[in-house]
Each structure stands twice: as structure tokens, then as C-alpha cells.
PDB file of N, CA, C and O in Angstrom:
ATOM      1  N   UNK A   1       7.823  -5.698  -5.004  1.00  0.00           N
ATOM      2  CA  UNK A   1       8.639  -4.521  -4.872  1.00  0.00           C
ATOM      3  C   UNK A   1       8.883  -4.286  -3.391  1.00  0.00           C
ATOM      4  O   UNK A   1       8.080  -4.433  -2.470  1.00  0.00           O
ATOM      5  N   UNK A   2       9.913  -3.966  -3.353  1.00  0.00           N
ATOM      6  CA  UNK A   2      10.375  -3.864  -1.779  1.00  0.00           C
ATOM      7  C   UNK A   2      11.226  -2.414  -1.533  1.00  0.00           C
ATOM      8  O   UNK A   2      12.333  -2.125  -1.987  1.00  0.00           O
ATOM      9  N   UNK A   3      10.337  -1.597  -0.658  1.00  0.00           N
ATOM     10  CA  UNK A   3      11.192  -0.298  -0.626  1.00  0.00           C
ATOM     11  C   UNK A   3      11.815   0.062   0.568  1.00  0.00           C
ATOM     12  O   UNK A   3      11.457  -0.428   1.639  1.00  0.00           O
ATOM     13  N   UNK A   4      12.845   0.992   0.466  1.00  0.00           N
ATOM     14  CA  UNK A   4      13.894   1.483   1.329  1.00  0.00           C
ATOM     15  C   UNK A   4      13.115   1.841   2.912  1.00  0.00           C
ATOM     16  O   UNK A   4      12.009   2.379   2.863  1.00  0.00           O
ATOM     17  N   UNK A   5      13.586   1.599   3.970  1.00  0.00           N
ATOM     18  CA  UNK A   5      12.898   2.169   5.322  1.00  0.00           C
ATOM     19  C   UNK A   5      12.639   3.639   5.537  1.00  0.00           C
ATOM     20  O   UNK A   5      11.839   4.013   6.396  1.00  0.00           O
ATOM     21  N   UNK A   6      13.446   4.657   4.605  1.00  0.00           N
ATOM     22  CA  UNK A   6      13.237   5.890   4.864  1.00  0.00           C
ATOM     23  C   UNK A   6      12.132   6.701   4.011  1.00  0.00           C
ATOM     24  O   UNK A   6      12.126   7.929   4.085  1.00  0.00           O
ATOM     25  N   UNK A   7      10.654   5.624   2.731  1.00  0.00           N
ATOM     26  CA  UNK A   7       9.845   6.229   2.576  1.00  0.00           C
ATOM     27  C   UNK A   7       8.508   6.028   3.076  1.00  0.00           C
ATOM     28  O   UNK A   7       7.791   5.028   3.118  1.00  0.00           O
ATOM     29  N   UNK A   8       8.315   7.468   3.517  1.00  0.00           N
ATOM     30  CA  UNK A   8       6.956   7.578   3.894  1.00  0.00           C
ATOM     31  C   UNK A   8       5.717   7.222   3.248  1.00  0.00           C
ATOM     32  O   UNK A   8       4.933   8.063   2.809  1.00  0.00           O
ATOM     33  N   UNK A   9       5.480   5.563   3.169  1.00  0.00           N
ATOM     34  CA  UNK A   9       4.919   4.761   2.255  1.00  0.00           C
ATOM     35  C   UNK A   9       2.982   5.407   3.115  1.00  0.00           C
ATOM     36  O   UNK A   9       2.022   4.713   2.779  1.00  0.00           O
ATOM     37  N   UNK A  10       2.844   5.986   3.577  1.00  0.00           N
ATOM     38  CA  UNK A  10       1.626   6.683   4.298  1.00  0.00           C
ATOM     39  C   UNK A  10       1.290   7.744   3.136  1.00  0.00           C
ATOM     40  O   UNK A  10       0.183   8.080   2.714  1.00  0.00           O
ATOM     41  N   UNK A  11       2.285   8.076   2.830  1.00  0.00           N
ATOM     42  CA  UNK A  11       1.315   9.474   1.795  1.00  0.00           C
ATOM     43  C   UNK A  11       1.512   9.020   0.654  1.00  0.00           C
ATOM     44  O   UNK A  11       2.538   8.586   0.130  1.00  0.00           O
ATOM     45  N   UNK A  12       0.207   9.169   0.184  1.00  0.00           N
ATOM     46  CA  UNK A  12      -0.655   9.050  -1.112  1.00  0.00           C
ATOM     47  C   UNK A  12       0.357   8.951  -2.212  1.00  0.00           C
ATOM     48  O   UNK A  12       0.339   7.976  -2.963  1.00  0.00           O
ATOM     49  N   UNK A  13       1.467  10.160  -2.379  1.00  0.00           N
ATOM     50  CA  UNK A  13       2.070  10.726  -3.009  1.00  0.00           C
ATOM     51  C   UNK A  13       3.078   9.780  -3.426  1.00  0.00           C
ATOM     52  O   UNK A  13       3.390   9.794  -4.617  1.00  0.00           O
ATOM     53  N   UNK A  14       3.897   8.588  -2.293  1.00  0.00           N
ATOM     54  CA  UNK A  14       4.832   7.639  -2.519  1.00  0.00           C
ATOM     55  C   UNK A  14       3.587   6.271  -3.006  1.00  0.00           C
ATOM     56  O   UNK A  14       3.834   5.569  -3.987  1.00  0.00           O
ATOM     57  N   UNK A  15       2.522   6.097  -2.320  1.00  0.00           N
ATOM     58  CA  UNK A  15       2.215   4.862  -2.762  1.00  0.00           C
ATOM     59  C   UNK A  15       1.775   4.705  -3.926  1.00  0.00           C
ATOM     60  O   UNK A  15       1.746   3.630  -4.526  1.00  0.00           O
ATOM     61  N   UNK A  16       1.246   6.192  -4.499  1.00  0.00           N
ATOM     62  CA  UNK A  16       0.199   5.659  -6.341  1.00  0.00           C
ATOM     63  C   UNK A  16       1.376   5.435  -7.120  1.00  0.00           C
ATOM     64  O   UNK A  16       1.305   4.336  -7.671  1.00  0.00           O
ATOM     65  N   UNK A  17       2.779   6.252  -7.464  1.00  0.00           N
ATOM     66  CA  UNK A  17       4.105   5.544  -8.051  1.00  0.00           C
ATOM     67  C   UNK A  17       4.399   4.645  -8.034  1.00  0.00           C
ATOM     68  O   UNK A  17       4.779   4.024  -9.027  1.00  0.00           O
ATOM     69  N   UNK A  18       4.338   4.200  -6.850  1.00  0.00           N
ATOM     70  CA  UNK A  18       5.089   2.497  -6.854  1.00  0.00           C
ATOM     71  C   UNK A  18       3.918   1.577  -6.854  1.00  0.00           C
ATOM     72  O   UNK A  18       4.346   0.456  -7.131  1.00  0.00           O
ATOM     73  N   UNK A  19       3.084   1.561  -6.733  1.00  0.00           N
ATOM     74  CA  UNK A  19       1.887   0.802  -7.294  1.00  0.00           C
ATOM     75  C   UNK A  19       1.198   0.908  -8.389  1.00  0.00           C
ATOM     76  O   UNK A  19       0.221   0.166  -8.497  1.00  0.00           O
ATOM     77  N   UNK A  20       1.501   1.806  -9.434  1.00  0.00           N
ATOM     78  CA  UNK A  20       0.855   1.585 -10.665  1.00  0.00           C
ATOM     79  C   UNK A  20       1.001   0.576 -11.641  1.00  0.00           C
ATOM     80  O   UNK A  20       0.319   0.448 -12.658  1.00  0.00           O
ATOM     81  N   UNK A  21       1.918  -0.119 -11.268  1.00  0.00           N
ATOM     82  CA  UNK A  21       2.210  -1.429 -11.900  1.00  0.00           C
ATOM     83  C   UNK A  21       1.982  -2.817 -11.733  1.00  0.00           C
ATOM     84  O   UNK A  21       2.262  -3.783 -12.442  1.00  0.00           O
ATOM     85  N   UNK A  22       1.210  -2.664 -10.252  1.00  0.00           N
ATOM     86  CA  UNK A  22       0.964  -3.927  -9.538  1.00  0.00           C
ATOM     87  C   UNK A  22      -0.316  -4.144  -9.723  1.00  0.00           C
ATOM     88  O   UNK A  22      -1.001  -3.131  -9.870  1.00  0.00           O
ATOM     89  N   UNK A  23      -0.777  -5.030  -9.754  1.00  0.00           N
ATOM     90  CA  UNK A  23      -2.152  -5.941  -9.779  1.00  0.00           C
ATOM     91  C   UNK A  23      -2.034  -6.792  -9.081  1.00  0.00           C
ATOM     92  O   UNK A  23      -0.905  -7.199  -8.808  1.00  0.00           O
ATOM     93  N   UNK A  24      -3.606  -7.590  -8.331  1.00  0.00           N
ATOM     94  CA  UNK A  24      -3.882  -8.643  -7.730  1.00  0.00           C
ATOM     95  C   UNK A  24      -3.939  -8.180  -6.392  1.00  0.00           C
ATOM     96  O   UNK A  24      -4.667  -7.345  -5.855  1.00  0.00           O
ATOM     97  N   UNK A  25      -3.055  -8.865  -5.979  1.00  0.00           N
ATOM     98  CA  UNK A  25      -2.727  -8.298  -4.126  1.00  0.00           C
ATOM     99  C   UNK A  25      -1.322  -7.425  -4.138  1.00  0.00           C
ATOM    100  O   UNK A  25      -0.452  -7.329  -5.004  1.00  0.00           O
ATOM    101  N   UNK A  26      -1.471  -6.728  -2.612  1.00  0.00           N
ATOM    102  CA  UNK A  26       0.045  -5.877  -2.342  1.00  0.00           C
ATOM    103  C   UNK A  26      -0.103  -6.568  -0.872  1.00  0.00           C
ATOM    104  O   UNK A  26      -1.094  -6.787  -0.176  1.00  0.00           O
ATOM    105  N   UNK A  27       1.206  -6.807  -0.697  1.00  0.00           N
ATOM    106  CA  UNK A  27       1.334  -7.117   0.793  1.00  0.00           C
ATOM    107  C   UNK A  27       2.263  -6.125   1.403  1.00  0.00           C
ATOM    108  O   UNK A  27       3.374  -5.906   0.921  1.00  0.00           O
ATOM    109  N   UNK A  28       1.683  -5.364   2.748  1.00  0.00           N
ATOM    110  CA  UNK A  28       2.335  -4.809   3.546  1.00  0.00           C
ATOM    111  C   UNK A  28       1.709  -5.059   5.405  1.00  0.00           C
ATOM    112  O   UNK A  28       0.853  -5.746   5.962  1.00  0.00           O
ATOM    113  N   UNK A  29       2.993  -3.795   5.908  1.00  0.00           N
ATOM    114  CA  UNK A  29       2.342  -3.905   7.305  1.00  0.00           C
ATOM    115  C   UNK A  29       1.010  -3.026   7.623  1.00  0.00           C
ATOM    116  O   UNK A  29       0.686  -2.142   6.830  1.00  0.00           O
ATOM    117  N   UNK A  30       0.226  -3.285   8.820  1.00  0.00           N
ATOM    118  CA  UNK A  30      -0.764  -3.099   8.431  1.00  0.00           C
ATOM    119  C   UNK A  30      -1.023  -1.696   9.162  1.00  0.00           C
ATOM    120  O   UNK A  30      -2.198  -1.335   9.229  1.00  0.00           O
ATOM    121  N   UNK A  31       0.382  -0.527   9.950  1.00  0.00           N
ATOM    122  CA  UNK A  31       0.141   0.161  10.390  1.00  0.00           C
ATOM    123  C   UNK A  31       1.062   1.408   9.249  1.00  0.00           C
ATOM    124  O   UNK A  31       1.149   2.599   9.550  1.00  0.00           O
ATOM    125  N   UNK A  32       1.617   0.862   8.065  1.00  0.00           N
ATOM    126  CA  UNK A  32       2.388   1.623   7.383  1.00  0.00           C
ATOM    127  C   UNK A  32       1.560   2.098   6.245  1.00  0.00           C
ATOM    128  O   UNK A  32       2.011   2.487   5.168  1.00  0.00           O
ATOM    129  N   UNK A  33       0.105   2.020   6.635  1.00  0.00           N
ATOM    130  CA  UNK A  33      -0.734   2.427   5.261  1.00  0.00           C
ATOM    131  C   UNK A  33      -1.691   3.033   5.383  1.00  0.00           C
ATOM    132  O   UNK A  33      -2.552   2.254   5.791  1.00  0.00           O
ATOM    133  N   UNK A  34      -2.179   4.232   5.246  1.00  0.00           N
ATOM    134  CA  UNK A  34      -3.659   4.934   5.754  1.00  0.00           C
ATOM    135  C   UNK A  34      -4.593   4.617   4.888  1.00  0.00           C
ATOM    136  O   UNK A  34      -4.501   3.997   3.829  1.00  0.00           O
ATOM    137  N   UNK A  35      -5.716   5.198   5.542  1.00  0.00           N
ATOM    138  CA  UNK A  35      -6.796   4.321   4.854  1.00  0.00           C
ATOM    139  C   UNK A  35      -6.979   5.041   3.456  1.00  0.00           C
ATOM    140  O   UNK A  35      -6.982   4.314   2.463  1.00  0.00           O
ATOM    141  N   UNK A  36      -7.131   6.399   3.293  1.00  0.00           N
ATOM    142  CA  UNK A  36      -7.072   6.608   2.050  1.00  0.00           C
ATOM    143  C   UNK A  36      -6.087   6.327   0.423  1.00  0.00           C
ATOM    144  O   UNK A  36      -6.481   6.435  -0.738  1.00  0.00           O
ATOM    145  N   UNK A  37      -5.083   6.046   0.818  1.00  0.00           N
ATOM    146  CA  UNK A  37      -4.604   5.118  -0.095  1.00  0.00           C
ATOM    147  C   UNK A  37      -4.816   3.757   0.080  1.00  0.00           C
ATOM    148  O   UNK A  37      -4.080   3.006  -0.559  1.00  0.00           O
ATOM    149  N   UNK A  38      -5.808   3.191   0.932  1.00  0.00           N
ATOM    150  CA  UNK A  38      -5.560   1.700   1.254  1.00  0.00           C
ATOM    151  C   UNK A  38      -7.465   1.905   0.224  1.00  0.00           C
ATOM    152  O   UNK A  38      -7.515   0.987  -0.595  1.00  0.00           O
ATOM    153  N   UNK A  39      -8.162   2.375   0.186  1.00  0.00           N
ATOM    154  CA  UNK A  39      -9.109   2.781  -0.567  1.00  0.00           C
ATOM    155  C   UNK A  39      -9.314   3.164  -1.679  1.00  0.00           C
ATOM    156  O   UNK A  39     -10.394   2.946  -2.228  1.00  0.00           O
ATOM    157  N   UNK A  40      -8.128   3.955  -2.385  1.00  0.00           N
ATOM    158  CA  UNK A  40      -7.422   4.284  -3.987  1.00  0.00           C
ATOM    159  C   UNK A  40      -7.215   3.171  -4.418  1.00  0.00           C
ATOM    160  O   UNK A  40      -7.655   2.868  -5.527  1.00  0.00           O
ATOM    161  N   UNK A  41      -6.352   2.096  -3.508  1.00  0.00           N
ATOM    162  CA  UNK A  41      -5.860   0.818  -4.223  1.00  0.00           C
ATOM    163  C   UNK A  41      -7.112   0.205  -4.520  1.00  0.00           C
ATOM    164  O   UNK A  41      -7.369  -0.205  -5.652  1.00  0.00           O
ATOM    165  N   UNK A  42      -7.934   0.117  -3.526  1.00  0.00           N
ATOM    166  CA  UNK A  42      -8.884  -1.020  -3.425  1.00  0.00           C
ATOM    167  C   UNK A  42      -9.758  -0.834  -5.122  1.00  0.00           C
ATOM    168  O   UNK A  42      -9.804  -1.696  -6.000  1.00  0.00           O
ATOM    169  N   UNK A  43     -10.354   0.533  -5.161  1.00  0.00           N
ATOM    170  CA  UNK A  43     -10.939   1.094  -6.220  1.00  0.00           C
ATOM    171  C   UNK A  43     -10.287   0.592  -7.496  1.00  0.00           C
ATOM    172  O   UNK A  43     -11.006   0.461  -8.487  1.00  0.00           O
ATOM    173  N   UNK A  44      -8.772   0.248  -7.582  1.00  0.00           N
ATOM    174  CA  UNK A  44      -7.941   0.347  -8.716  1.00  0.00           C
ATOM    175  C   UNK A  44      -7.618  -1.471  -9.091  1.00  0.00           C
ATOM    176  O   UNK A  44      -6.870  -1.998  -9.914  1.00  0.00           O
ATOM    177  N   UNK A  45      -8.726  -2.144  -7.888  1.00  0.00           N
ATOM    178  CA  UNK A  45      -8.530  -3.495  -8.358  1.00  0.00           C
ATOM    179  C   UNK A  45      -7.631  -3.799  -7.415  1.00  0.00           C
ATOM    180  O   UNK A  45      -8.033  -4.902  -7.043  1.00  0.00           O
ATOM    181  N   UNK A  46      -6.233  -3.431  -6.486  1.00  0.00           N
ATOM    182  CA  UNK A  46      -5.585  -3.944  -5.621  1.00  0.00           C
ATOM    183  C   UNK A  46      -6.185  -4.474  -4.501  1.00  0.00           C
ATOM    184  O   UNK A  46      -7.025  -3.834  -3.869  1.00  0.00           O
ATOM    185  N   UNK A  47      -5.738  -5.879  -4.114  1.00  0.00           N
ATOM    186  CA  UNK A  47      -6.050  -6.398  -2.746  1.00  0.00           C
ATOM    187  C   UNK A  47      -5.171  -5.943  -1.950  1.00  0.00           C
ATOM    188  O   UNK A  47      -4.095  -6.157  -2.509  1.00  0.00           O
ATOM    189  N   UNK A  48      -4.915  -5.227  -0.561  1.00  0.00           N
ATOM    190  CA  UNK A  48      -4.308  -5.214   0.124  1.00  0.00           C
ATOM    191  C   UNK A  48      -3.892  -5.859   1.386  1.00  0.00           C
ATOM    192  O   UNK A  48      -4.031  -5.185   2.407  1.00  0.00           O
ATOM    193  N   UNK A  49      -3.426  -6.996   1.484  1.00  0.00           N
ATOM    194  CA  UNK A  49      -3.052  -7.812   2.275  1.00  0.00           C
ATOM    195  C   UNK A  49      -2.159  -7.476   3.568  1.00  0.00           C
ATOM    196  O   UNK A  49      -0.997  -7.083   3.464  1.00  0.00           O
ATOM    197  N   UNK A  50      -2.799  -7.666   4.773  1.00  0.00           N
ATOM    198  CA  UNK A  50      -2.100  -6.891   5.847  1.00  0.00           C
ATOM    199  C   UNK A  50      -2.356  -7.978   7.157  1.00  0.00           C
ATOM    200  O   UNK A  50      -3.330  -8.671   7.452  1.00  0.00           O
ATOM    201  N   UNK A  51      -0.828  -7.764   7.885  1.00  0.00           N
ATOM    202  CA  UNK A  51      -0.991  -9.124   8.956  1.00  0.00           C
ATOM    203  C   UNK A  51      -2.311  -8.477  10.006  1.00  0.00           C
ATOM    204  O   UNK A  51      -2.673  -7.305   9.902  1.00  0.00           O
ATOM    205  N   UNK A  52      -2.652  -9.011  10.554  1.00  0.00           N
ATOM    206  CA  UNK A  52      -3.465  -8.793  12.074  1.00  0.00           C
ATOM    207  C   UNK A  52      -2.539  -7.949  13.210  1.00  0.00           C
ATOM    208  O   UNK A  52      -1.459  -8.386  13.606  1.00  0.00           O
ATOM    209  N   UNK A  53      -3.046  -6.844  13.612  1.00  0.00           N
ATOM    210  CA  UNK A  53      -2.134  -6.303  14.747  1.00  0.00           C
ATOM    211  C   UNK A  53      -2.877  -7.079  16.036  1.00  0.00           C
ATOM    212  O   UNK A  53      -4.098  -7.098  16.190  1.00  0.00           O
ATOM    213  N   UNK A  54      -1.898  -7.721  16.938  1.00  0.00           N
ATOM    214  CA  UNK A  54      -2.930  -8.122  17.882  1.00  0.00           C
ATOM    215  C   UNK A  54      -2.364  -7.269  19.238  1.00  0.00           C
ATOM    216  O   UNK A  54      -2.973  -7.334  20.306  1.00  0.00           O
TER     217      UNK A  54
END
């Protein structure tokens, strides 16, 4: 799933919608995700896959 640049994929509120359907891994960037939904997923079985900021 690939979403539009104008949602605020940071709050909780946009990411549990569009991830209730996904399993396995989610790949995103690794500064567009706070930790508390990056911790909901984890709990829910999602891997969250994120590049290295160097």
C-alpha cells in the first residue's frame, strides 16, 4: 500500500487503518513513524522494516 504525501502517517490514528490488513513486514521511512505505533504494529505481529538514517 502506498499512500498520498499529505498523510500524517505519525499519528496512531492514520497508521492502525491502513495497516489492519497487512501482515509479515511493512516497509517505510524510518523518520515517518513514531515509536508508539511502530510498537502497536510490532505487538500485532508486524515487522517494520526501515532504511538506516546515517
Amino acid at each position: 500500500m502506498i499512500i498520498l504525501g499529505n498523510v500524517d502517517d505519525r499519528n496512531s490514528e492514520a497508521v492502525f487503518p491502513l495497516s489492519k490488513n497487512i501482515f509479515g513486514k511493512l516497509f517505510a521511512g524510518r523518520g515517518y513513524i513514531s515509536q508508539p505505533p511502530f510498537e502497536s504494529l510490532f505487538k500485532n505481529g508486524i515487522q517494520l522494516i526501515t532504511k538506516l538514517k546515517t
